[in-house]
LOZA-548116 format. One record per atom (N, C-alpha, C, O): x, y, z; atom name. Coordinates in nm, 3 decimals. Layout:
residues N
+---------+---------+---------+-------+
!      px !      py !      pz ! marlo !
+---------+---------+---------+-------+
!       X !       Y !       Z !    CA !
...
+---------+---------+---------+-------+
END
This chain:
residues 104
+---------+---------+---------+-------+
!      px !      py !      pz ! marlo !
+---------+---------+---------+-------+
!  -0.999 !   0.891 !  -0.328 !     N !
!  -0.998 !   0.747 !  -0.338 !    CA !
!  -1.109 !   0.703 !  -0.434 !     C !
!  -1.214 !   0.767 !  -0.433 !     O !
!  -1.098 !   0.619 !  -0.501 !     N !
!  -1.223 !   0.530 !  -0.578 !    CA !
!  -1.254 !   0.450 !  -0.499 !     C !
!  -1.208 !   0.395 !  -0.400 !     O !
!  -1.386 !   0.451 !  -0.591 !     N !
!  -1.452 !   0.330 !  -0.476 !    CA !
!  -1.470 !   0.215 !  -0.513 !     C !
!  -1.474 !   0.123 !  -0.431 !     O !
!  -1.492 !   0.186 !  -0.713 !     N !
!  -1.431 !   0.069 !  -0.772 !    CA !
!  -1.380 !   0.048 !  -0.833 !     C !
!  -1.365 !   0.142 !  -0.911 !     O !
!  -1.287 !  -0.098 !  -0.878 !     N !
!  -1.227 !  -0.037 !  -0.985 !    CA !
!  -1.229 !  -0.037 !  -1.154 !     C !
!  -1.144 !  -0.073 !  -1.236 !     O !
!  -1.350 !   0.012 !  -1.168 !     N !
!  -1.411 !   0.014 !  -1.260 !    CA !
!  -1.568 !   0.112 !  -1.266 !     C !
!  -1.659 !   0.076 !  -1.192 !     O !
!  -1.581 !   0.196 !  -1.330 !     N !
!  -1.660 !   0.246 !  -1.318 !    CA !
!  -1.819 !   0.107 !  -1.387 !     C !
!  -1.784 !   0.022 !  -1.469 !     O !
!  -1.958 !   0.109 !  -1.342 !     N !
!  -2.053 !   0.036 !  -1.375 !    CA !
!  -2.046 !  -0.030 !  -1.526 !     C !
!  -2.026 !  -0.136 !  -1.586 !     O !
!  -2.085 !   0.151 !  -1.551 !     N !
!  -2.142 !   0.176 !  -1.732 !    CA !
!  -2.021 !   0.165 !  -1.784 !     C !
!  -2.026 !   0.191 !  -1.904 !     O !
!  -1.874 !   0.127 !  -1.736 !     N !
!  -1.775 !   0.087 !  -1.832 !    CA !
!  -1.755 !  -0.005 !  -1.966 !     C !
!  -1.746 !  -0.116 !  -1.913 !     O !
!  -1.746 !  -0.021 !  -2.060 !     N !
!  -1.800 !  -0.127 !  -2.161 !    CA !
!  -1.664 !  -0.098 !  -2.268 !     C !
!  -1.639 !   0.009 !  -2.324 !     O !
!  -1.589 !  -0.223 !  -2.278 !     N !
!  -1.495 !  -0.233 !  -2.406 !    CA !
!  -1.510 !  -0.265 !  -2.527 !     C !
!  -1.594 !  -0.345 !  -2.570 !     O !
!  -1.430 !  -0.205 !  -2.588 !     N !
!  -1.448 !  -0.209 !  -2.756 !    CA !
!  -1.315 !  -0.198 !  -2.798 !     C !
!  -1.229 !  -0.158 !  -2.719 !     O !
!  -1.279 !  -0.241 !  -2.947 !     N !
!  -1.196 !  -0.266 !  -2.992 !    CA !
!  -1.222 !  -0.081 !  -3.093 !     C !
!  -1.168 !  -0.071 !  -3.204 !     O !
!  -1.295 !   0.028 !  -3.042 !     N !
!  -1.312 !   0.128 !  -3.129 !    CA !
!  -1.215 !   0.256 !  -3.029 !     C !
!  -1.223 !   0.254 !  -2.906 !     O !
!  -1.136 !   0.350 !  -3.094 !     N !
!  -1.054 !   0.434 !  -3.031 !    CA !
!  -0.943 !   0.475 !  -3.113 !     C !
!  -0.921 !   0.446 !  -3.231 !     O !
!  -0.857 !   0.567 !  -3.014 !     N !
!  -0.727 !   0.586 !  -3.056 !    CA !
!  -0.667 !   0.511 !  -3.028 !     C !
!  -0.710 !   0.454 !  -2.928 !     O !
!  -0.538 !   0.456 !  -3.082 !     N !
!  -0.486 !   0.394 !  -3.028 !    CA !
!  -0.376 !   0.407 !  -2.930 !     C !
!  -0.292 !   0.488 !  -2.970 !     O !
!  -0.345 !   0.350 !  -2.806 !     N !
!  -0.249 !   0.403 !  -2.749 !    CA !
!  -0.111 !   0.356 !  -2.743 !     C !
!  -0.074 !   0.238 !  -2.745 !     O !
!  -0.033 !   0.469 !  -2.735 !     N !
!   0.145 !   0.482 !  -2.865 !    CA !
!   0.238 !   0.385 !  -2.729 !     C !
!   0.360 !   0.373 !  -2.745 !     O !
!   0.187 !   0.336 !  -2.632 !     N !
!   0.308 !   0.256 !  -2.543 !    CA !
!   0.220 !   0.170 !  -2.500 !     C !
!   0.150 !   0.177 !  -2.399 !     O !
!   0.229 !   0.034 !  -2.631 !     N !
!   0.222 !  -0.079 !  -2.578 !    CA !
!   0.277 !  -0.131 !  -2.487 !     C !
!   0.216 !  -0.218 !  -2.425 !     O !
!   0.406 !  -0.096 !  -2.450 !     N !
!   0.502 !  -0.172 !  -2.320 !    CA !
!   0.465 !  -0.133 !  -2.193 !     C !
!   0.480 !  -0.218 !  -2.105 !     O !
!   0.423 !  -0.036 !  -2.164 !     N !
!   0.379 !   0.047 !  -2.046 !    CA !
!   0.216 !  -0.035 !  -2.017 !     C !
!   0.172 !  -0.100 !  -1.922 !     O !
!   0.163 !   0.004 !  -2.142 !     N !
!   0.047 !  -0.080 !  -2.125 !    CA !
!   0.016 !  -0.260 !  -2.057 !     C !
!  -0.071 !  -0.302 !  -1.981 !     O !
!   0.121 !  -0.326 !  -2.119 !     N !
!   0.152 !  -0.472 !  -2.110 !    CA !
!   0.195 !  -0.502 !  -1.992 !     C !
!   0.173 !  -0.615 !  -1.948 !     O !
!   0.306 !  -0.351 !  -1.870 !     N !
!   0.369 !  -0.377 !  -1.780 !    CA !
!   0.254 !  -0.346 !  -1.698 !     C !
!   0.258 !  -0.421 !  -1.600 !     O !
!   0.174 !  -0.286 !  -1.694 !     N !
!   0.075 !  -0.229 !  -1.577 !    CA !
!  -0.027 !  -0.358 !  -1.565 !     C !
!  -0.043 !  -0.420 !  -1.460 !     O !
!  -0.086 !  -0.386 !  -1.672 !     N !
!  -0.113 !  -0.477 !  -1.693 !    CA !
!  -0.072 !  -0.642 !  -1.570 !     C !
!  -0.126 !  -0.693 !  -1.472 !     O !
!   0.049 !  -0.667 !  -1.650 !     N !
!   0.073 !  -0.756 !  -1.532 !    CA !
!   0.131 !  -0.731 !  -1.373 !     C !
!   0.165 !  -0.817 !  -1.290 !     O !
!   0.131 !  -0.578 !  -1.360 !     N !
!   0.184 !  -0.577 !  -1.217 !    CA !
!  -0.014 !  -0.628 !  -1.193 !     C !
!  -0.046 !  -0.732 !  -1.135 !     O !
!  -0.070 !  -0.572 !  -1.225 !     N !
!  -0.239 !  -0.613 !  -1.201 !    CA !
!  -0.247 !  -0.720 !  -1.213 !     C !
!  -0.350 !  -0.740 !  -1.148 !     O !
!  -0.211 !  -0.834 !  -1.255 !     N !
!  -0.244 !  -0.973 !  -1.296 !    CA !
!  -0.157 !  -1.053 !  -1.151 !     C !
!  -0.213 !  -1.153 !  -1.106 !     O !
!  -0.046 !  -1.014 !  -1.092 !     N !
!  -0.015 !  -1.016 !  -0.958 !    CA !
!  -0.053 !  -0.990 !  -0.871 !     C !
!  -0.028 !  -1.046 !  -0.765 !     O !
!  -0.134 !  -0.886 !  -0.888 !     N !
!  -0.252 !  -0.816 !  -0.763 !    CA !
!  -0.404 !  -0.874 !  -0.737 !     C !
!  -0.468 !  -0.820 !  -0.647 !     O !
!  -0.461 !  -0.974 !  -0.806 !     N !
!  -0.522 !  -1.043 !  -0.817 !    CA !
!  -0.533 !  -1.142 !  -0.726 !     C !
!  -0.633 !  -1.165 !  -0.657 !     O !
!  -0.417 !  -1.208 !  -0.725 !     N !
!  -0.390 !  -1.315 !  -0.621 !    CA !
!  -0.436 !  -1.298 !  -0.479 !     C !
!  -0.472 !  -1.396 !  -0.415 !     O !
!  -0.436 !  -1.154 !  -0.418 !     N !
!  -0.478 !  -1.107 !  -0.269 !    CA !
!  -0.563 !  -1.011 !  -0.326 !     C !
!  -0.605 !  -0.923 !  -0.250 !     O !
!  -0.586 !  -1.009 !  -0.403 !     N !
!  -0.683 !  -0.844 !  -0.408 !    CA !
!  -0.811 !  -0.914 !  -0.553 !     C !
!  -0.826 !  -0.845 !  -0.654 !     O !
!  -0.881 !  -1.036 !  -0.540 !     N !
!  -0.978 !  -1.122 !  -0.580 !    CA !
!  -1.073 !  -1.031 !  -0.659 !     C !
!  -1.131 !  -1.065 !  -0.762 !     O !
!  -1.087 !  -0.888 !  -0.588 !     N !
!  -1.220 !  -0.803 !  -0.612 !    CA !
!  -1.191 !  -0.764 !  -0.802 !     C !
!  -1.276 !  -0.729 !  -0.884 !     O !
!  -1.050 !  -0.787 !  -0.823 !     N !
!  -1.019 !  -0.673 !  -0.921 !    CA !
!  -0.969 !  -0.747 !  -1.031 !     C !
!  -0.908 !  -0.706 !  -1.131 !     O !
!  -1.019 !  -0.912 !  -0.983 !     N !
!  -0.994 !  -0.990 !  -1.067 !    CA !
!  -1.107 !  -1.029 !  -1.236 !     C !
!  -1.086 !  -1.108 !  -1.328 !     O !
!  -1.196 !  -0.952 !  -1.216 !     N !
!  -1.253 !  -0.983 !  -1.351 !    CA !
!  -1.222 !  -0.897 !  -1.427 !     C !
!  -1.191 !  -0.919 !  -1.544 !     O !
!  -1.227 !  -0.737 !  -1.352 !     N !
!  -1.169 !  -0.639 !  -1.399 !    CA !
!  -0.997 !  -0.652 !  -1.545 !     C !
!  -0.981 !  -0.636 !  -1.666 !     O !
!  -0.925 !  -0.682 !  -1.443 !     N !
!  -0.778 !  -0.722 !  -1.526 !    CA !
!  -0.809 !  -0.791 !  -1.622 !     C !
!  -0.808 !  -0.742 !  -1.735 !     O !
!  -0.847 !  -0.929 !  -1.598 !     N !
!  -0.933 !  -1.006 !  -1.727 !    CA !
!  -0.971 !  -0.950 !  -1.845 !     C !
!  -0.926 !  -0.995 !  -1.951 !     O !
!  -1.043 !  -0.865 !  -1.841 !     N !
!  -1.105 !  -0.775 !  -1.914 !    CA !
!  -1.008 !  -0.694 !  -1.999 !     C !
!  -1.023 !  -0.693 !  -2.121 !     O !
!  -0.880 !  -0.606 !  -1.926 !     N !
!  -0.806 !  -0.532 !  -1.977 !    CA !
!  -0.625 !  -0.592 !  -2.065 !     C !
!  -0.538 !  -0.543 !  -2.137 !     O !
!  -0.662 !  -0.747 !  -1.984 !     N !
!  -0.578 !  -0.828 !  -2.023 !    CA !
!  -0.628 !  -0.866 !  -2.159 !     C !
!  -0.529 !  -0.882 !  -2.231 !     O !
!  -0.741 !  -0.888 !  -2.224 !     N !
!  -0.761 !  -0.944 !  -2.334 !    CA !
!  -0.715 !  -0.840 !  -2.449 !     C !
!  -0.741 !  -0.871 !  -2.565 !     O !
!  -0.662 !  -0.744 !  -2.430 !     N !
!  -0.664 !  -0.650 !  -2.578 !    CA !
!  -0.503 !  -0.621 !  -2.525 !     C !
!  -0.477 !  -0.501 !  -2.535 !     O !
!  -0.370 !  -0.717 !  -2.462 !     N !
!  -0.275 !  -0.673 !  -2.479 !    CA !
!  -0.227 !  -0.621 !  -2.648 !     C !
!  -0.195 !  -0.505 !  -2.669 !     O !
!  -0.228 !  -0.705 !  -2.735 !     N !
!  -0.190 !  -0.644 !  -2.851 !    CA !
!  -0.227 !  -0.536 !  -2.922 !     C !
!  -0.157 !  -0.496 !  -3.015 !     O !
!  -0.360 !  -0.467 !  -2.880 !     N !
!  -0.354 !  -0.346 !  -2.950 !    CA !
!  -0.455 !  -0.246 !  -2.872 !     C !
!  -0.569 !  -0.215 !  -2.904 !     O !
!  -0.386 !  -0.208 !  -2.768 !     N !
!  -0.441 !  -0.111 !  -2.629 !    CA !
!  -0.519 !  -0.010 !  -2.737 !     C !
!  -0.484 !  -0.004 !  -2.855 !     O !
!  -0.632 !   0.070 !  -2.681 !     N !
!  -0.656 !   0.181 !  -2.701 !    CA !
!  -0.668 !   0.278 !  -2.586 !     C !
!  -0.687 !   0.248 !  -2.468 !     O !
!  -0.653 !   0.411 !  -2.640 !     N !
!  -0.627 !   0.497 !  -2.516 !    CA !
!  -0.743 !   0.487 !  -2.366 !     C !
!  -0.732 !   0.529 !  -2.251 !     O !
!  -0.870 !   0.397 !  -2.450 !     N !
!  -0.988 !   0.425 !  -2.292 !    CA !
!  -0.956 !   0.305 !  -2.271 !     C !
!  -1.059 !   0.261 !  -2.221 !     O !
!  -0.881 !   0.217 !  -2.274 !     N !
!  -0.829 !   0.086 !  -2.210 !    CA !
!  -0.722 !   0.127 !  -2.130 !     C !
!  -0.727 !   0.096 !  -2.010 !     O !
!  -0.608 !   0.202 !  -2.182 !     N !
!  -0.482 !   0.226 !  -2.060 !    CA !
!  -0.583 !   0.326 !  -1.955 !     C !
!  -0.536 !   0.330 !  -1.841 !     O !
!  -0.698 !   0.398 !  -1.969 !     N !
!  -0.763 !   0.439 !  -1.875 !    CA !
!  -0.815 !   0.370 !  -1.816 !     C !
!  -0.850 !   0.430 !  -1.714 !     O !
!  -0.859 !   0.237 !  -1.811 !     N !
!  -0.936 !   0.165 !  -1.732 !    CA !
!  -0.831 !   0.101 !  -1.650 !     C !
!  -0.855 !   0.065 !  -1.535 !     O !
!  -0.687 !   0.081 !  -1.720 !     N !
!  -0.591 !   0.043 !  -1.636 !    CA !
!  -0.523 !   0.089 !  -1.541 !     C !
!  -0.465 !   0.018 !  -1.459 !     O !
!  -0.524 !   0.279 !  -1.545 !     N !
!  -0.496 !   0.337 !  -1.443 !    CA !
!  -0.674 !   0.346 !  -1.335 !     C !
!  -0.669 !   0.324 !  -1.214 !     O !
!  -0.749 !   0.365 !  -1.373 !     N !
!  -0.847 !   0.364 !  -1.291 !    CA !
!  -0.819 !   0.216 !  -1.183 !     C !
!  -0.775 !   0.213 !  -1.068 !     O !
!  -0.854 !   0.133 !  -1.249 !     N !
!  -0.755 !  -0.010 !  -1.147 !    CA !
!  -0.675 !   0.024 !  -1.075 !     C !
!  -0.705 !   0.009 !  -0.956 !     O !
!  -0.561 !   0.075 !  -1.099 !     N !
!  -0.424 !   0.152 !  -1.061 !    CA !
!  -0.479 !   0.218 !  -0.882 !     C !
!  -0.468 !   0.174 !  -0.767 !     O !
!  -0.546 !   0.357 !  -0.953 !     N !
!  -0.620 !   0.393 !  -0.846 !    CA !
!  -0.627 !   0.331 !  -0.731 !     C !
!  -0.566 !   0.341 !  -0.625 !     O !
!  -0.753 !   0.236 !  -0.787 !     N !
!  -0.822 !   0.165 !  -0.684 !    CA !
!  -0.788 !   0.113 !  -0.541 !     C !
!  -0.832 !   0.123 !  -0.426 !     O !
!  -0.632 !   0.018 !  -0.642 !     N !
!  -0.561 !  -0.063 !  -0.555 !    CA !
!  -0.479 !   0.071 !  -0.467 !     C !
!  -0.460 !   0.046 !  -0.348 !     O !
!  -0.434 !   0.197 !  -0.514 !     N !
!  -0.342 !   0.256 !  -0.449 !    CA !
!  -0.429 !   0.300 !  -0.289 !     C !
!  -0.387 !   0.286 !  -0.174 !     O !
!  -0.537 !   0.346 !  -0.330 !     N !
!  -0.709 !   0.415 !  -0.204 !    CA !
!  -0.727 !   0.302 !  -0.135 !     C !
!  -0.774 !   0.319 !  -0.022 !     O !
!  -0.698 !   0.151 !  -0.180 !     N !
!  -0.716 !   0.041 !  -0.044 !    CA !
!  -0.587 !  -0.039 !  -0.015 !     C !
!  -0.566 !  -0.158 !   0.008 !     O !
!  -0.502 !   0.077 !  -0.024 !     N !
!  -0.355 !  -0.009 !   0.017 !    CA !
!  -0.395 !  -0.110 !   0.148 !     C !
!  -0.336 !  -0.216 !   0.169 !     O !
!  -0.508 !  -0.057 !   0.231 !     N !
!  -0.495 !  -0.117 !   0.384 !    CA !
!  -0.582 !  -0.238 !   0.405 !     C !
!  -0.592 !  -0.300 !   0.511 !     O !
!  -0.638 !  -0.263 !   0.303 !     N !
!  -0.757 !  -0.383 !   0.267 !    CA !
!  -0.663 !  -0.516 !   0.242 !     C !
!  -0.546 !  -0.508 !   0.207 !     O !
!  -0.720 !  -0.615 !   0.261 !     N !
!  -0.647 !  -0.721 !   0.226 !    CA !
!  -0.722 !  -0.862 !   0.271 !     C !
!  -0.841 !  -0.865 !   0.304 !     O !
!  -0.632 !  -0.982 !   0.267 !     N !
!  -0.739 !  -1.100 !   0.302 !    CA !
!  -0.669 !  -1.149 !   0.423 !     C !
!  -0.549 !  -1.176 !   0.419 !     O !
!  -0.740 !  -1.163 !   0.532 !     N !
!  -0.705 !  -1.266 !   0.660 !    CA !
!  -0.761 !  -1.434 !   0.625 !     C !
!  -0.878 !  -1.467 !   0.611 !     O !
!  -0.648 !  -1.515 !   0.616 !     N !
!  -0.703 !  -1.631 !   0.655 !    CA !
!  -0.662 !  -1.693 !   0.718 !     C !
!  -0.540 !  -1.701 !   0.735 !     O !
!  -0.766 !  -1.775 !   0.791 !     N !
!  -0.769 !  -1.836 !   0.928 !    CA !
!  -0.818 !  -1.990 !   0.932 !     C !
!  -0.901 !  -2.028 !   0.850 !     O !
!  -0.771 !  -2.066 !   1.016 !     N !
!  -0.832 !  -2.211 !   0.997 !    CA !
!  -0.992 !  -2.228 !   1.076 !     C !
!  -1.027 !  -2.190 !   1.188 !     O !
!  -1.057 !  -2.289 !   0.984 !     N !
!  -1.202 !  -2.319 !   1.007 !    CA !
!  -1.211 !  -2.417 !   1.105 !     C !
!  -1.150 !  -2.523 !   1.094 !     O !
!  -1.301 !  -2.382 !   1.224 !     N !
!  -1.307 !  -2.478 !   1.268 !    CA !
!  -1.395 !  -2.611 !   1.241 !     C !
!  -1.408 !  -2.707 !   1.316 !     O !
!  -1.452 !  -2.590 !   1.110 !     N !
!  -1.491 !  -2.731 !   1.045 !    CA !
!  -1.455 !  -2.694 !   0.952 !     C !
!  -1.426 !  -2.578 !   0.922 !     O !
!  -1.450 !  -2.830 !   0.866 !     N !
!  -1.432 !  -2.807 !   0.705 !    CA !
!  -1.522 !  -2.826 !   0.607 !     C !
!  -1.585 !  -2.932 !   0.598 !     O !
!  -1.534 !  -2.737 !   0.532 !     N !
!  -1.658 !  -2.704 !   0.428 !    CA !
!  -1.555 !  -2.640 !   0.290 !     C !
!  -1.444 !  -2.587 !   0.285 !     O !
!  -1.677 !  -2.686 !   0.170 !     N !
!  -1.601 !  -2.620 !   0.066 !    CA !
!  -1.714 !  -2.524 !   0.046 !     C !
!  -1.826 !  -2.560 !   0.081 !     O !
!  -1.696 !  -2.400 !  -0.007 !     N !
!  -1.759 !  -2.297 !  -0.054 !    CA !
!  -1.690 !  -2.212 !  -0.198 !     C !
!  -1.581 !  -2.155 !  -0.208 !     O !
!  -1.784 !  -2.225 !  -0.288 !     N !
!  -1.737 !  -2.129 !  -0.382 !    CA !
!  -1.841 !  -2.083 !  -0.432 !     C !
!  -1.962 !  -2.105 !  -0.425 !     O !
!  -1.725 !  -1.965 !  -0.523 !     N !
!  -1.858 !  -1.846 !  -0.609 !    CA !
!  -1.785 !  -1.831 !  -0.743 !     C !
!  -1.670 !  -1.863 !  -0.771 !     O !
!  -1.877 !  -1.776 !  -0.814 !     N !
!  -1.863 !  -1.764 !  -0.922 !    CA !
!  -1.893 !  -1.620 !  -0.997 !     C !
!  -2.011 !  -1.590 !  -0.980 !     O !
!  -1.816 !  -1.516 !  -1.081 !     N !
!  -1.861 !  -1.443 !  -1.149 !    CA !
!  -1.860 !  -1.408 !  -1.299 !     C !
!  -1.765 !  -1.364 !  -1.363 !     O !
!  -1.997 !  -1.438 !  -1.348 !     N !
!  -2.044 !  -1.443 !  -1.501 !    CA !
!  -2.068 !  -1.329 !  -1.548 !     C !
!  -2.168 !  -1.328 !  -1.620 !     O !
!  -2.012 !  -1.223 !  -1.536 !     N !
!  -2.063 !  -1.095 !  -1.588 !    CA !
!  -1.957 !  -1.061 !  -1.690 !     C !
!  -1.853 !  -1.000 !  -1.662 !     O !
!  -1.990 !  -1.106 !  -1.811 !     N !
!  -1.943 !  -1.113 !  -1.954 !    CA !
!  -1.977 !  -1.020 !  -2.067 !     C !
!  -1.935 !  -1.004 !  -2.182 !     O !
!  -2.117 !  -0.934 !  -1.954 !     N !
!  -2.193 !  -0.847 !  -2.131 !    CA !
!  -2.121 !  -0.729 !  -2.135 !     C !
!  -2.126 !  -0.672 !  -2.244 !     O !
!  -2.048 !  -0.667 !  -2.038 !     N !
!  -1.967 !  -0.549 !  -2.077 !    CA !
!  -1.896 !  -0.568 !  -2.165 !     C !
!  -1.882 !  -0.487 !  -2.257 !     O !
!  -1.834 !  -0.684 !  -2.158 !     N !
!  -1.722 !  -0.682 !  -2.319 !    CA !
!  -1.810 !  -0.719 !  -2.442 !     C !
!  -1.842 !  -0.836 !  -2.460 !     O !
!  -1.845 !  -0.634 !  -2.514 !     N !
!  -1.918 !  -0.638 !  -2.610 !    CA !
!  -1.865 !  -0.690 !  -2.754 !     C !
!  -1.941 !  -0.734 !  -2.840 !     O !
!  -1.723 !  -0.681 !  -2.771 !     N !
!  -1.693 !  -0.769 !  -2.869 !    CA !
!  -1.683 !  -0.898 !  -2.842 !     C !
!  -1.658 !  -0.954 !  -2.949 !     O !
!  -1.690 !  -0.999 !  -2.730 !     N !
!  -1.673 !  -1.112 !  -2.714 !    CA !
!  -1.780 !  -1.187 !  -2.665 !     C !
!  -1.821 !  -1.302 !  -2.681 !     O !
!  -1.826 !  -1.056 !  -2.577 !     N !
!  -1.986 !  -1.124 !  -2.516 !    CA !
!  -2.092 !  -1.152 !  -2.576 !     C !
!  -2.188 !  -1.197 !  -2.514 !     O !
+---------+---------+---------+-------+
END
């Protein structure tokens, strides 16, 4: 099992081989962009792998099966929600932008 889905020291670049199945790439891709919706953790992640649909390189479809992984090792994880018994708004936010080094 992994434990995230993404390794730390992971960092994208537009430098590589390139990889020969854009379509495969584009489809994994959005089954991940659906998995997001209940599975929040793996949402900056996709973000990340979503920005270079047009021209994948091979350590990008790796970061997309590493994702892959992830979600397959916590099939049993998920979100319970329940009504509060008061009402409050709470949110968060995540700014962690310097891994992508061509944009950040």
């Amino acid at each position: 099992m992994v434990q995230t889905p993404l390794a730390l020291h992971e960092s994208f670049t537009f430098v590589g081989d390139p990889f020969s199945n854009q379509t495969l790439y584009s489809s994994d891709v959005r089954v991940l962009q659906q998995l997001t919706i209940t599975r929040p953790i793996i949402s900056n992640f996709v973000n990340q792998v979503s920005q270079i649909l047009q021209a994948p390189k091979v350590s990008h479809y790796q970061c997309v099966k590493c994702i892959l992984c992830y979600v397959k090792g916590t099939l049993d994880f998920g979100l319970t929600f329940t009504r509060p018994h008061q009402t409050s708004i709470l949110g968060y936010s995540d700014a962690h932008w310097a891994c992508f080094i061509e944009t950040g």
